[in-house]
C-alpha positions in Angstrom: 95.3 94.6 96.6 93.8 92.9 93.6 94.7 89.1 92.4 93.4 87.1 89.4 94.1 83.2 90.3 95.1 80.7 88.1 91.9 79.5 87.5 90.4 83.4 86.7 88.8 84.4 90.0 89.0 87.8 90.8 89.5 88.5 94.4 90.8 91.2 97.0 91.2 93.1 99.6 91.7 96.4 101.4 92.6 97.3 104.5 93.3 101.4 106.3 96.5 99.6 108.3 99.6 100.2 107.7 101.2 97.6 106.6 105.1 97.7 107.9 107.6 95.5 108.6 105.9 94.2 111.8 107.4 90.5 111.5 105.2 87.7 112.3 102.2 90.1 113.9 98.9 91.3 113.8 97.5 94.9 113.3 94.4 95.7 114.5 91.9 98.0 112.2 89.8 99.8 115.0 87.8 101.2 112.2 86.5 98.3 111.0 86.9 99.2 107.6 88.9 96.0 106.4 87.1 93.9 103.7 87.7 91.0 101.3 85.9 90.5 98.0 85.4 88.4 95.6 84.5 89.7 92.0 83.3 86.2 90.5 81.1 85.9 93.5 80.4 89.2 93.5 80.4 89.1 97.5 82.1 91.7 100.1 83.7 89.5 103.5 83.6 92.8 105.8 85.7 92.3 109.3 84.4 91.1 112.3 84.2 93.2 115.4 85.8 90.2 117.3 88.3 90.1 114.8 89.1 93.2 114.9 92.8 92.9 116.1 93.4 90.2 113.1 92.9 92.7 110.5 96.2 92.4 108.9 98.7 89.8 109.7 102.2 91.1 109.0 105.6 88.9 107.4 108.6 90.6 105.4 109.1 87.8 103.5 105.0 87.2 102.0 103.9 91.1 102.7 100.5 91.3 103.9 98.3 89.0 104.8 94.4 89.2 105.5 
């Protein structure tokens, strides 16, 4: 996922999780391949290994959330 806000930053995300309608919870990304970045800052957030299991946090009504 990719978002401009409205001041102009550029930032995202990616995650290898499925994302599914997994109300109100957590999916864990054992791979550890879950990142966000931010173009204006030209930075990369990579997960945590203790943060593993909050890779993804899931909610039908927003879709996903990192």
């Amino acid at each position: 996922m990719i978002f401009q806000s409205k001041s102009d930053q550029i930032f995202g995300t990616y995650s290898p999780c499925k994302w599914k309608s997994c109300n109100g919870k957590f999916v864990q990304d054992n791979t550890l391949s879950s990142f966000i970045f931010s173009q204006n800052h030209d930075q990369v957030y990579p997960l945590k290994q203790n943060q593993k299991e909050y890779a993804i946090y899931c909610n039908s009504q927003l879709g996903p959330v990192r």
